[in-house]
Backbone bond lengths (Angstrom), bond angles and torsions (degrees), N, CA, C in turn:
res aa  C-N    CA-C-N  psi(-1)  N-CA   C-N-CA  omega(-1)  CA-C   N-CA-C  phi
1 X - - - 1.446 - - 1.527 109.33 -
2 X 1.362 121.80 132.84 1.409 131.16 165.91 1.274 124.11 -52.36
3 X 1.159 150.40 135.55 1.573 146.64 167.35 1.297 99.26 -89.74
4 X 1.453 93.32 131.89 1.853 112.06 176.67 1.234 117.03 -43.27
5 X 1.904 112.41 -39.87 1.688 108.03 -176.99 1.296 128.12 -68.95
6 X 1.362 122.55 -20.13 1.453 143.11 135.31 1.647 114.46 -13.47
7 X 1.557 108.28 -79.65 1.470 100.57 155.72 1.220 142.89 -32.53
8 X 1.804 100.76 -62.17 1.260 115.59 -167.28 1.423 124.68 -61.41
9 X 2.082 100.61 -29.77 1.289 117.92 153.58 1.715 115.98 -46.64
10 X 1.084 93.26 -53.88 1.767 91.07 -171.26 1.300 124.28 -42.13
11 X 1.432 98.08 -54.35 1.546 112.60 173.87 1.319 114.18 -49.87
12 X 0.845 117.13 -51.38 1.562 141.80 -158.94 1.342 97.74 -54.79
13 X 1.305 104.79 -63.05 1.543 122.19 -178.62 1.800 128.06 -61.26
14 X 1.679 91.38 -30.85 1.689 114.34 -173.90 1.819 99.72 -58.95
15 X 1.558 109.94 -42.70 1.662 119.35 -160.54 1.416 95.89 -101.92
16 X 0.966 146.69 -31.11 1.353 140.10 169.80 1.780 105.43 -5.53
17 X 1.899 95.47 -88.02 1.140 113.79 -178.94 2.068 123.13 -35.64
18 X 1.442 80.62 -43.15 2.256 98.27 168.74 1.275 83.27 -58.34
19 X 1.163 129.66 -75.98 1.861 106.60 -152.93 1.062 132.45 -65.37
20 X 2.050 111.05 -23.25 1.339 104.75 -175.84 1.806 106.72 -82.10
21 X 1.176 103.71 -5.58 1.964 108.60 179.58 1.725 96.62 -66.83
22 X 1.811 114.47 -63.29 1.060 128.87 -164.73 1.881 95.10 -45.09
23 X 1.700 107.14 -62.42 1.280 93.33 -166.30 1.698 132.11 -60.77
24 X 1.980 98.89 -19.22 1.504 95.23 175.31 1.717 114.84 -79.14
25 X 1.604 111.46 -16.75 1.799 121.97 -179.46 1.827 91.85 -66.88
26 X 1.305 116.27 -41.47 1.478 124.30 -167.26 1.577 101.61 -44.47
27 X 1.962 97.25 -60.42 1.436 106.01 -170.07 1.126 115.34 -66.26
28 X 1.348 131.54 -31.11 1.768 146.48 -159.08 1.953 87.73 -68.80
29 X 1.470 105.71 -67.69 1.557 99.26 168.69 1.306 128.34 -33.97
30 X 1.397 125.70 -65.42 1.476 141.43 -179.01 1.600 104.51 -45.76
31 X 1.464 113.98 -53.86 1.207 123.85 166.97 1.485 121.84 -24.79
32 X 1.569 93.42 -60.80 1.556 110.20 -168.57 1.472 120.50 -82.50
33 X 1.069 95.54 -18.50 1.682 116.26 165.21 1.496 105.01 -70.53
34 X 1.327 118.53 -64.44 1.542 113.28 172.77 1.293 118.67 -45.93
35 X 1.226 135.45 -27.34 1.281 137.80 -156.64 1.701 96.22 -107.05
36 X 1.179 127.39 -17.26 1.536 130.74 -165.91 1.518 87.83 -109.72
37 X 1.216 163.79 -49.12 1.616 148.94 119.84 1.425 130.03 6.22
38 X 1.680 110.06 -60.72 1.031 98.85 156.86 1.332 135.91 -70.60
39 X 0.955 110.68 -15.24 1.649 116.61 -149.08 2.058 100.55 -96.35
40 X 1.611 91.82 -23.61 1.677 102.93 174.90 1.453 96.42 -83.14
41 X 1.483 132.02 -31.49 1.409 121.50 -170.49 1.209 108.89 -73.99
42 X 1.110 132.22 -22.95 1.538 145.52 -179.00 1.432 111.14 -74.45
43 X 1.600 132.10 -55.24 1.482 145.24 134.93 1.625 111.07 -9.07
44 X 1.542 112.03 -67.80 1.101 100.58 -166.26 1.187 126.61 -57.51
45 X 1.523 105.13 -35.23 1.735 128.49 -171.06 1.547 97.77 -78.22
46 X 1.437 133.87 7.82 0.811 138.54 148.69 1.851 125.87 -76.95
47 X 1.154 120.44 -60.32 1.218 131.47 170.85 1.732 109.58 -29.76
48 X 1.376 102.85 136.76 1.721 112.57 167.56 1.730 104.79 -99.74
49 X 1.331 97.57 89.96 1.485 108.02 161.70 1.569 122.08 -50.79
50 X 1.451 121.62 135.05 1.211 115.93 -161.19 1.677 93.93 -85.09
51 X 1.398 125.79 173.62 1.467 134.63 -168.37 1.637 97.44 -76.72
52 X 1.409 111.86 -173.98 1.407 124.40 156.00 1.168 108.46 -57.54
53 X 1.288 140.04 -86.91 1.235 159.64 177.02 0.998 124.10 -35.05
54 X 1.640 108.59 -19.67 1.544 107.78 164.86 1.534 127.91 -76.07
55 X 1.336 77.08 -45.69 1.912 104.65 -178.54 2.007 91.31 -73.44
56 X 0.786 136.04 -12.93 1.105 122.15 157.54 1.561 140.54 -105.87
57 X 1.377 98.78 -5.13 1.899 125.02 140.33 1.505 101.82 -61.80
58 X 1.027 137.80 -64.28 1.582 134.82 -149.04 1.912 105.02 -85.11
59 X 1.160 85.09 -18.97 1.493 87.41 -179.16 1.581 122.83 -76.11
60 X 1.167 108.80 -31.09 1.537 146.72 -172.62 1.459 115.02 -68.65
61 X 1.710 105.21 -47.38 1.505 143.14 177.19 1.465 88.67 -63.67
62 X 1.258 128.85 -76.86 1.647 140.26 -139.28 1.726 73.21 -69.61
63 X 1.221 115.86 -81.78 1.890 115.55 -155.53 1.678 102.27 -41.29
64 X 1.858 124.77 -51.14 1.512 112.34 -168.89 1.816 93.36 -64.28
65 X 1.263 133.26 -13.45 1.507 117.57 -152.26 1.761 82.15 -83.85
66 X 1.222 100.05 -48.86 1.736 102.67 -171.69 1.227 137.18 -76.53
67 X 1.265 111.69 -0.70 1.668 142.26 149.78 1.788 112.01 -65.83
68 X 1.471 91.50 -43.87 1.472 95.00 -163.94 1.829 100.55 -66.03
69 X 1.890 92.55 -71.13 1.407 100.61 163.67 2.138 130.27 -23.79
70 X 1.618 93.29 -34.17 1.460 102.00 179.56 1.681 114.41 -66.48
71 X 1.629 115.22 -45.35 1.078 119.45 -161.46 1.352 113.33 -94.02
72 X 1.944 113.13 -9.96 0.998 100.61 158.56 1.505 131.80 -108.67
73 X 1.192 121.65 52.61 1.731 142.52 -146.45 2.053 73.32 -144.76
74 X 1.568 103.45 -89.82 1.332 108.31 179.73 1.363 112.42 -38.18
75 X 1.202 155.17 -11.45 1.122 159.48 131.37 0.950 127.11 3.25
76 X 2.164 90.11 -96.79 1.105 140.22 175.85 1.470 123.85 -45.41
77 X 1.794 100.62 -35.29 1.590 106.59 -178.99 1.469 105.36 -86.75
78 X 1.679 134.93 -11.46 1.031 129.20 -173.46 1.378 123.09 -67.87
79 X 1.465 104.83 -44.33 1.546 146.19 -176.10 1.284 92.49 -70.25
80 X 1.424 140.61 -79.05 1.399 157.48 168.98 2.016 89.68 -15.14
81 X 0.963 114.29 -74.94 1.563 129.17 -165.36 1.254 95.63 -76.02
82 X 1.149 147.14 -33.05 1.988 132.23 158.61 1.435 91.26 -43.14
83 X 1.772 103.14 -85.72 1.259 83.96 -155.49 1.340 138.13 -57.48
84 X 1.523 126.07 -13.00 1.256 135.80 157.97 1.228 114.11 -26.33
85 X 1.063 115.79 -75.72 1.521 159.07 149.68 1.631 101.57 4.49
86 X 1.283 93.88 -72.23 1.815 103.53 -165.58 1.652 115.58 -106.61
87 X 1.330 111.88 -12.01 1.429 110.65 165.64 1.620 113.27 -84.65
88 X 1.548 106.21 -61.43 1.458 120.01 -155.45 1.542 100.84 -73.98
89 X 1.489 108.01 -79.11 1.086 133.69 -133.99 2.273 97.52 -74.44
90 X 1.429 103.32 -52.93 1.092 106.61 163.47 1.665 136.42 -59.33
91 X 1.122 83.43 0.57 2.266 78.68 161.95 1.380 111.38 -109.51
């Protein structure tokens, strides 16, 4: 008759090798993660950030552009819905 620890060895022994792959694929990731962190922190300190005053020029621009754009959309649908209104829909 076989003794169970025989088995239990086996097993034991079969996944070993699976985990120590998993744990060096683990590190190879972590690695590359470290290196993709640094490598964006370095990028950033690259970038020419625009001033205060800029970013608050451009900001100003985008909201009057989209006001403007707003009132003439709201307009467009008012006029659109008259004439709906009084050509089509009313006979």
């Amino acid at each position: 008759m076989r003794d169970p620890m025989d088995f239990r060895r086996g097993v034991i022994l079969c996944w070993i090798p699976a985990f120590a792959g998993m744990t060096r694929q683990t590190m190879n990731i972590l690695k590359r993660i470290q290196i993709f962190i640094q490598e964006s922190y370095q990028e950033m300190n690259k970038v020419n950030w625009p001033t205060k005053g800029e970013t608050t020029k451009y900001t100003l621009i985008v909201i009057g552009v989209s006001l403007v754009v707003a009132v003439f959309l709201g307009g467009c649908d008012f006029v659109f819905t008259w004439l709906l209104n009084k050509f089509v829909i009313s006979r």
